[in-house]
MMTF fields as JSON, N, C-alpha, C and O atoms, coordinates in Angstrom:
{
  "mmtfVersion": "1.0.0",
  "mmtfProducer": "UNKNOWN",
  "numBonds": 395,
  "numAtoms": 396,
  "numGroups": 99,
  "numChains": 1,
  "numModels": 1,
  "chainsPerModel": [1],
  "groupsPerChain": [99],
  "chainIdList": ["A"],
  "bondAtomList": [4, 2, 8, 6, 12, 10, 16, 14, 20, 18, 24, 22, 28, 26, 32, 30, 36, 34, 40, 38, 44, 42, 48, 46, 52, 50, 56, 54, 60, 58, 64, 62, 68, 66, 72, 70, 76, 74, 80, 78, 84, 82, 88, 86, 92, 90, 96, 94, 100, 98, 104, 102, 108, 106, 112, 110, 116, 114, 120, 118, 124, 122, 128, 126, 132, 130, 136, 134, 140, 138, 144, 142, 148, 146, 152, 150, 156, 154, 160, 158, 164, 162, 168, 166, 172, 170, 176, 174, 180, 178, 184, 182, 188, 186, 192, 190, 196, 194, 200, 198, 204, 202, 208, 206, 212, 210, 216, 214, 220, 218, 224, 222, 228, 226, 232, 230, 236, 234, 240, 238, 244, 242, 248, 246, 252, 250, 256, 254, 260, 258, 264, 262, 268, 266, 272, 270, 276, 274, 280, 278, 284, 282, 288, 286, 292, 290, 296, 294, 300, 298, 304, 302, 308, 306, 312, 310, 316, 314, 320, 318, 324, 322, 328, 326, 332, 330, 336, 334, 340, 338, 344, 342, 348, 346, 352, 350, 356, 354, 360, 358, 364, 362, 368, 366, 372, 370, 376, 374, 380, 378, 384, 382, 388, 386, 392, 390],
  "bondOrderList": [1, 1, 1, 1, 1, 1, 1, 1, 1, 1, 1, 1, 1, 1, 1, 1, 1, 1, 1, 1, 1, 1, 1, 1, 1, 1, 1, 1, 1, 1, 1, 1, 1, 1, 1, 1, 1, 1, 1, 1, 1, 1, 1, 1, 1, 1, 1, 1, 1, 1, 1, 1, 1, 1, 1, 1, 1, 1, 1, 1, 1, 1, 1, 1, 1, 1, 1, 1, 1, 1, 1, 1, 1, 1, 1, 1, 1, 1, 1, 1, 1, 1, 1, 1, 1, 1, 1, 1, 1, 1, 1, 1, 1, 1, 1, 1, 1, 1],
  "groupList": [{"groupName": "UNK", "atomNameList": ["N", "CA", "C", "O"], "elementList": ["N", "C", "C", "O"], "formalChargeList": [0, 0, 0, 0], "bondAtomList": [1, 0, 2, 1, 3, 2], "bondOrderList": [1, 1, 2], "singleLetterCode": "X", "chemCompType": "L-PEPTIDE LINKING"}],
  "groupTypeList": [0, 0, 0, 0, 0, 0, 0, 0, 0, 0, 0, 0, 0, 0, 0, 0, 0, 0, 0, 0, 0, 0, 0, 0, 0, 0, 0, 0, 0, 0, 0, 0, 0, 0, 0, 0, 0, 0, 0, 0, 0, 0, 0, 0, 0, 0, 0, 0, 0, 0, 0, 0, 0, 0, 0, 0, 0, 0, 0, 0, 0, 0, 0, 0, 0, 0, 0, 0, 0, 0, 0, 0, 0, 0, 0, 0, 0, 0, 0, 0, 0, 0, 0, 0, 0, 0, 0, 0, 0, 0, 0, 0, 0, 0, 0, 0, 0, 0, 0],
  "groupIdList": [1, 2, 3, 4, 5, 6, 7, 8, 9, 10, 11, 12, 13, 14, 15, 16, 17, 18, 19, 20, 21, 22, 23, 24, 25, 26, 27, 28, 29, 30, 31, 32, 33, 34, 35, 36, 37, 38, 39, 40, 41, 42, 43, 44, 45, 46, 47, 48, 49, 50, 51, 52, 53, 54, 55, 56, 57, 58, 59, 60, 61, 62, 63, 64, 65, 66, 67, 68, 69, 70, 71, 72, 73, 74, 75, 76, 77, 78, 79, 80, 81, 82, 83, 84, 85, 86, 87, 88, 89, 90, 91, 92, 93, 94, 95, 96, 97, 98, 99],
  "secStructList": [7, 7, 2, 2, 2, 2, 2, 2, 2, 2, 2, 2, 2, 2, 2, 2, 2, 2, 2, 2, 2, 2, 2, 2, 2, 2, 7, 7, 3, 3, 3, 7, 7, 6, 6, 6, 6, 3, 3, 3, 3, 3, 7, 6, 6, 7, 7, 3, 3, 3, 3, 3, 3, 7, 4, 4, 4, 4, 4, 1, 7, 6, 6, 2, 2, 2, 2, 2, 2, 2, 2, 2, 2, 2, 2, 2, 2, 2, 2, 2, 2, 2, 2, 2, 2, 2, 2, 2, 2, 2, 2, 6, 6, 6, 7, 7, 7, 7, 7],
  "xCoordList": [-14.515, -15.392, -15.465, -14.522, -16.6, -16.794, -16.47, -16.217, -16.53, -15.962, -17.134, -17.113, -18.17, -19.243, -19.921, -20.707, -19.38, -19.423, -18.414, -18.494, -17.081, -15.958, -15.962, -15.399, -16.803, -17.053, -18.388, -18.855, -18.775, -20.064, -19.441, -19.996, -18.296, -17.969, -16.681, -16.335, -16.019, -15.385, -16.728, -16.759, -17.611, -18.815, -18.656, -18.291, -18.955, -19.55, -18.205, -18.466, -16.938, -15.861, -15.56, -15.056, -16.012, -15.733, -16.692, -16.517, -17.877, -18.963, -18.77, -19.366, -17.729, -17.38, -16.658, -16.697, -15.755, -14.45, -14.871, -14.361, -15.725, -16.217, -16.707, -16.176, -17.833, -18.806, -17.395, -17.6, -16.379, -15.745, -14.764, -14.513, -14.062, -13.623, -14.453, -14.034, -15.623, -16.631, -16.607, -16.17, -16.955, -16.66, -15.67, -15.734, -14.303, -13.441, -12.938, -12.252, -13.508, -13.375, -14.366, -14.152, -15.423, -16.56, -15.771, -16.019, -14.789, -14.125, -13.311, -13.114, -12.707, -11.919, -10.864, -11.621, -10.142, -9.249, -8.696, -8.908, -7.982, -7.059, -5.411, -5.155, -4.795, -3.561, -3.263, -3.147, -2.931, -2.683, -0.973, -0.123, -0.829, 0.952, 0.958, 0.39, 1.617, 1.981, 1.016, 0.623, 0.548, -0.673, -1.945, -2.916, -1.649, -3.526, -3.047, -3.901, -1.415, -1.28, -1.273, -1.535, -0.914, -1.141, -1.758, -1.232, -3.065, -3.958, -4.011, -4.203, -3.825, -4.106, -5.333, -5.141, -6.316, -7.39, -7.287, -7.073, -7.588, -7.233, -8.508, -8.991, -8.784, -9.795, -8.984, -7.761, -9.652, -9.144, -8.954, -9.04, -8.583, -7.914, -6.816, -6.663, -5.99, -4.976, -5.023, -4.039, -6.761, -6.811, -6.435, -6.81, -5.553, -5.544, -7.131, -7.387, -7.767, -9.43, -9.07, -9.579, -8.022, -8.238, -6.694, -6.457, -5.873, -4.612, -4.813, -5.118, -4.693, -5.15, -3.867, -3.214, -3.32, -2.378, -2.98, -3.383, -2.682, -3.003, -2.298, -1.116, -3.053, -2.124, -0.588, 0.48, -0.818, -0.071, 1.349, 2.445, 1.3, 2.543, 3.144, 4.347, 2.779, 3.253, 4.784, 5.598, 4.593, 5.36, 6.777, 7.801, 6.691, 7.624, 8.935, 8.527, 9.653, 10.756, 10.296, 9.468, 10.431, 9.835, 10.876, 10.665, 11.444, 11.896, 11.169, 11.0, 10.676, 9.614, 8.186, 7.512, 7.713, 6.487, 6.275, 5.184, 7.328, 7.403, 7.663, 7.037, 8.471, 8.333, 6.702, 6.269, 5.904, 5.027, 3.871, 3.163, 4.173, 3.097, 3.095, 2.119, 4.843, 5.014, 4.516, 4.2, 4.581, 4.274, 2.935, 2.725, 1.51, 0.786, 0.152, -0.909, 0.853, 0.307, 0.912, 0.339, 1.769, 2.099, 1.483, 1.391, 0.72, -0.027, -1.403, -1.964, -2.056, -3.471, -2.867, -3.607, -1.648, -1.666, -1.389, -1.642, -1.035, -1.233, -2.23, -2.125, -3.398, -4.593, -5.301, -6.214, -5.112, -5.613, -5.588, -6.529, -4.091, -3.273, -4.787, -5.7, -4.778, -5.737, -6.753, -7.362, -7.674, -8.868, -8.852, -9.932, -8.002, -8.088, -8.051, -8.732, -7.015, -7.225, -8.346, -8.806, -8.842, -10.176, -11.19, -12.084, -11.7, -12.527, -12.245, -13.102, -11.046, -10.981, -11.185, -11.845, -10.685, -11.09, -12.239, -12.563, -12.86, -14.405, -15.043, -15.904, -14.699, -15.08, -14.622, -15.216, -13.829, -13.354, -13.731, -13.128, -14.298, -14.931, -15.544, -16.452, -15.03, -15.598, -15.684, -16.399, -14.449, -14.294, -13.022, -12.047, -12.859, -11.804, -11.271, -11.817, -9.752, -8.86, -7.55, -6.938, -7.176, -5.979, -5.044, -4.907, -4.395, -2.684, -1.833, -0.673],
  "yCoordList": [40.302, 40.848, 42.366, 42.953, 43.04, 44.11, 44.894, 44.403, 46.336, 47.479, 47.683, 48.001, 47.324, 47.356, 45.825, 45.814, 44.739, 43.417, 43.741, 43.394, 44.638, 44.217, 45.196, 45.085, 46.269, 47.221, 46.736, 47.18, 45.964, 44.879, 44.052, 43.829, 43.69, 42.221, 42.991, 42.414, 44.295, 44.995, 45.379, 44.773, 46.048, 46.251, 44.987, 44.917, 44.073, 42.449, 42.026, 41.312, 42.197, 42.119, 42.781, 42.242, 44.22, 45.281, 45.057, 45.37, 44.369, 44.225, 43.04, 42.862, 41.946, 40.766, 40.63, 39.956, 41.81, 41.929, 42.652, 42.358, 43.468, 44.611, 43.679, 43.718, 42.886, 41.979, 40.652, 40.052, 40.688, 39.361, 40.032, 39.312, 41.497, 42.547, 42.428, 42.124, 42.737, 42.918, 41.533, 41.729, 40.625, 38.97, 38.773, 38.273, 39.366, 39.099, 40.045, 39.73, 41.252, 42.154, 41.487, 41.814, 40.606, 40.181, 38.896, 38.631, 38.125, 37.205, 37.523, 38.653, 35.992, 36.025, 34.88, 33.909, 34.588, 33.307, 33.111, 34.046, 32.064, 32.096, 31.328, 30.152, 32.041, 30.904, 30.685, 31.743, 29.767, 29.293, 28.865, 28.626, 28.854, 28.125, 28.03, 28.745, 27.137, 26.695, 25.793, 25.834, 24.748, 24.113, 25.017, 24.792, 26.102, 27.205, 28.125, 28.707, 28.193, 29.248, 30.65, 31.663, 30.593, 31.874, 32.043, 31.639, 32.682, 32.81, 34.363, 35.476, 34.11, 35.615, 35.523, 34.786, 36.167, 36.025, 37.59, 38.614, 37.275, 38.142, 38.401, 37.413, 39.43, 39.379, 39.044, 39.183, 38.593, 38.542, 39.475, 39.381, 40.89, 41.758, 42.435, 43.653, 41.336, 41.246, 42.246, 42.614, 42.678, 43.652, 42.322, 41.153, 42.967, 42.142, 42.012, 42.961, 41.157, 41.561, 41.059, 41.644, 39.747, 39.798, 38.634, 37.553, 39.332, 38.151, 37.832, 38.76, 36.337, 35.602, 35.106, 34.619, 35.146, 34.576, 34.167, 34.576, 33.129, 31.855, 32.115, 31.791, 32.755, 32.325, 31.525, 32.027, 30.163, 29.684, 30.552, 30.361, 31.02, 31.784, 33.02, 33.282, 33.276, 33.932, 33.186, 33.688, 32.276, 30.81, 30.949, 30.308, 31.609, 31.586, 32.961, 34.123, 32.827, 33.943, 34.712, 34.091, 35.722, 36.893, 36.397, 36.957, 35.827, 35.369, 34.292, 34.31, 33.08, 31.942, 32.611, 31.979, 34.115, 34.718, 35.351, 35.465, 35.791, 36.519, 35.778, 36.019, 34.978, 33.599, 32.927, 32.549, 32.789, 32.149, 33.055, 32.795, 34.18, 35.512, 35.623, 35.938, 35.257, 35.526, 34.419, 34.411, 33.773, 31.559, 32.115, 32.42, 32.547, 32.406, 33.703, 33.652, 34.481, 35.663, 35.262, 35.899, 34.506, 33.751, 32.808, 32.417, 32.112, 30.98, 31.351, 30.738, 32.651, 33.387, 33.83, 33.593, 34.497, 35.05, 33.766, 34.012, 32.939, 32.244, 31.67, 31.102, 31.616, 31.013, 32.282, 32.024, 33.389, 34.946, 34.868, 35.124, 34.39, 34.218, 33.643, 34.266, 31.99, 31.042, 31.403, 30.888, 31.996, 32.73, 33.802, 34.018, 34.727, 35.405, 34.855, 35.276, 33.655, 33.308, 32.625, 32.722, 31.834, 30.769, 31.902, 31.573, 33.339, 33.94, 34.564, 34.544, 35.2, 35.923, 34.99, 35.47, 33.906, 33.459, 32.956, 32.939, 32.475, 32.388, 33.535, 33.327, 34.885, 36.087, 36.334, 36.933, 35.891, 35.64, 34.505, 34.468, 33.903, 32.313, 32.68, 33.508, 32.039, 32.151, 33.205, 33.209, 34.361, 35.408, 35.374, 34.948, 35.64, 35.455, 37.135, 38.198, 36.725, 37.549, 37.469, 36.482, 39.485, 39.358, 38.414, 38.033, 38.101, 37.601, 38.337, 37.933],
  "zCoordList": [-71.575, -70.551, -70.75, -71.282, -70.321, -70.735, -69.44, -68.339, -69.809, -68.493, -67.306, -66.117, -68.289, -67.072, -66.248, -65.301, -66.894, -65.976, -65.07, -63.891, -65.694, -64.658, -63.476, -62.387, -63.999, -62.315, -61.599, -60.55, -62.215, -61.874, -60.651, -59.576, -61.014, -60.258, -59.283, -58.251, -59.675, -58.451, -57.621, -56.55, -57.791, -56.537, -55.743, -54.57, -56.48, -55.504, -54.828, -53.86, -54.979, -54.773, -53.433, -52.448, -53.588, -52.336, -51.155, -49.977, -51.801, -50.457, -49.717, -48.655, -50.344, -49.909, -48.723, -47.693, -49.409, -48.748, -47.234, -46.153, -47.421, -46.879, -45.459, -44.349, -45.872, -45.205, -44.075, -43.02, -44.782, -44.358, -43.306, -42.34, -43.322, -42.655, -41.229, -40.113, -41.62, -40.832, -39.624, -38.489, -39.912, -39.562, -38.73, -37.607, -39.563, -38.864, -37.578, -36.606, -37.925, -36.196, -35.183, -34.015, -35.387, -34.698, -33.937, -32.761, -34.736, -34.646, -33.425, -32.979, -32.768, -31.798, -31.662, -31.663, -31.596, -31.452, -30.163, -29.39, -29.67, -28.424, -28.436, -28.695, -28.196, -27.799, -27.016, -26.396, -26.328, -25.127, -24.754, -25.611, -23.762, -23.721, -22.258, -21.432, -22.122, -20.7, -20.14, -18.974, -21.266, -20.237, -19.972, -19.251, -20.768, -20.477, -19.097, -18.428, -18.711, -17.411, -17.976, -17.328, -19.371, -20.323, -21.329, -22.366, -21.402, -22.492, -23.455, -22.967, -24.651, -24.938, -26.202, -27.169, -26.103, -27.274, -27.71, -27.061, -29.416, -29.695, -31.14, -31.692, -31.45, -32.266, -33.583, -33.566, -34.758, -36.209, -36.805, -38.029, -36.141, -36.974, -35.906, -35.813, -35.024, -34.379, -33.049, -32.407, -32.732, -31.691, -30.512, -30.599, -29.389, -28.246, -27.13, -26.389, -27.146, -26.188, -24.916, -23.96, -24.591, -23.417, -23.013, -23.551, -21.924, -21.734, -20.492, -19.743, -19.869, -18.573, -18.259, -19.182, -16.967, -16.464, -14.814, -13.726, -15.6, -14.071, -12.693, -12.577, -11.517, -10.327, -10.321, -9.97, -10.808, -10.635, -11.373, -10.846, -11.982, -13.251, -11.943, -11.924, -11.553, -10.467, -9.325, -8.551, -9.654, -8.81, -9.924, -9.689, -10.794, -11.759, -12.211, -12.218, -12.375, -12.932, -13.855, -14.521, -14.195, -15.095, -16.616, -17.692, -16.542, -17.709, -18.609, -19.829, -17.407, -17.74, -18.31, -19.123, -17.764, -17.639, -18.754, -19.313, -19.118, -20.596, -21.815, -22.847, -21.747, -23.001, -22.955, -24.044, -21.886, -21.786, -22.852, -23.825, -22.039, -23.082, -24.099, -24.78, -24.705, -26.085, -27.146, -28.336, -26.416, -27.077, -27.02, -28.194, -26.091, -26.121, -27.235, -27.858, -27.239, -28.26, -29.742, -30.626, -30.155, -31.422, -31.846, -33.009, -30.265, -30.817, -31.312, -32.22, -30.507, -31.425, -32.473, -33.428, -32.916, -33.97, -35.437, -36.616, -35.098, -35.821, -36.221, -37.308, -35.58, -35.619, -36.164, -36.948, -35.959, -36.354, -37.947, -38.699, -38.349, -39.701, -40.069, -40.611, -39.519, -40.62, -40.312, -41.249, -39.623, -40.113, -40.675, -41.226, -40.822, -42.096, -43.439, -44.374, -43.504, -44.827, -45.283, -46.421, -44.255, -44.986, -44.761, -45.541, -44.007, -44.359, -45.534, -46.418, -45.738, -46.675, -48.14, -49.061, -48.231, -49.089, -49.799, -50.986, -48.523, -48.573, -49.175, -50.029, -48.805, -49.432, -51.115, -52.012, -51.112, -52.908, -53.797, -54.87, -53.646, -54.13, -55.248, -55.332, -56.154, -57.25, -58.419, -59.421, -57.847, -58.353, -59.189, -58.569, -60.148, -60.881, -60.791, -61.085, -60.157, -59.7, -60.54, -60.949, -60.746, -61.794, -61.225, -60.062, -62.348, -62.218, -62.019, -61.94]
}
């Protein structure tokens, strides 16, 4: 491959990446815990947009309230995780990437 296919295919590479970046701040996920008494959504580039706690969570110990937050902000970030990877990958398709 030559030096100018291969800054050919870094351009198309950077606008991919660029474009799928883009996607993923637009993006949003949610985790939930406790039956949905704690919600935290969070965009795909791990900004927090919005955490809901149910009336009912109030009925509860600040120990129960804070495990609940934490289950529910692990459970978007995990879901944060797999849409980064299937966008990001989607953004690399077909691109042959060093070893």
């Amino acid at each position: 491959m030559d030096m100018k296919a291969l800054m050919e295919q870094a351009k198309q590479l950077q606008s991919k990446v660029s474009d799928a970046q883009n996607q993923l701040e637009k993006s949003s996920v949610k985790g939930i815990a406790g039956n949905g008494l704690t919600i935290v959504e969070m965009s795909g580039k791990y900004d927090l947009i919005k955490l809901t706690l149910s009336p009912d969570l109030i009925k509860e110990d600040m120990e129960t309230i804070t495990a609940l937050i934490s289950a529910a902000f692990n459970d978007a970030k995990s879901k944060a995780d797999d849409l980064i990877d299937k966008v990001m990958s989607s953004a690399t398709a077909g691109m042959p990437l060093p070893e």
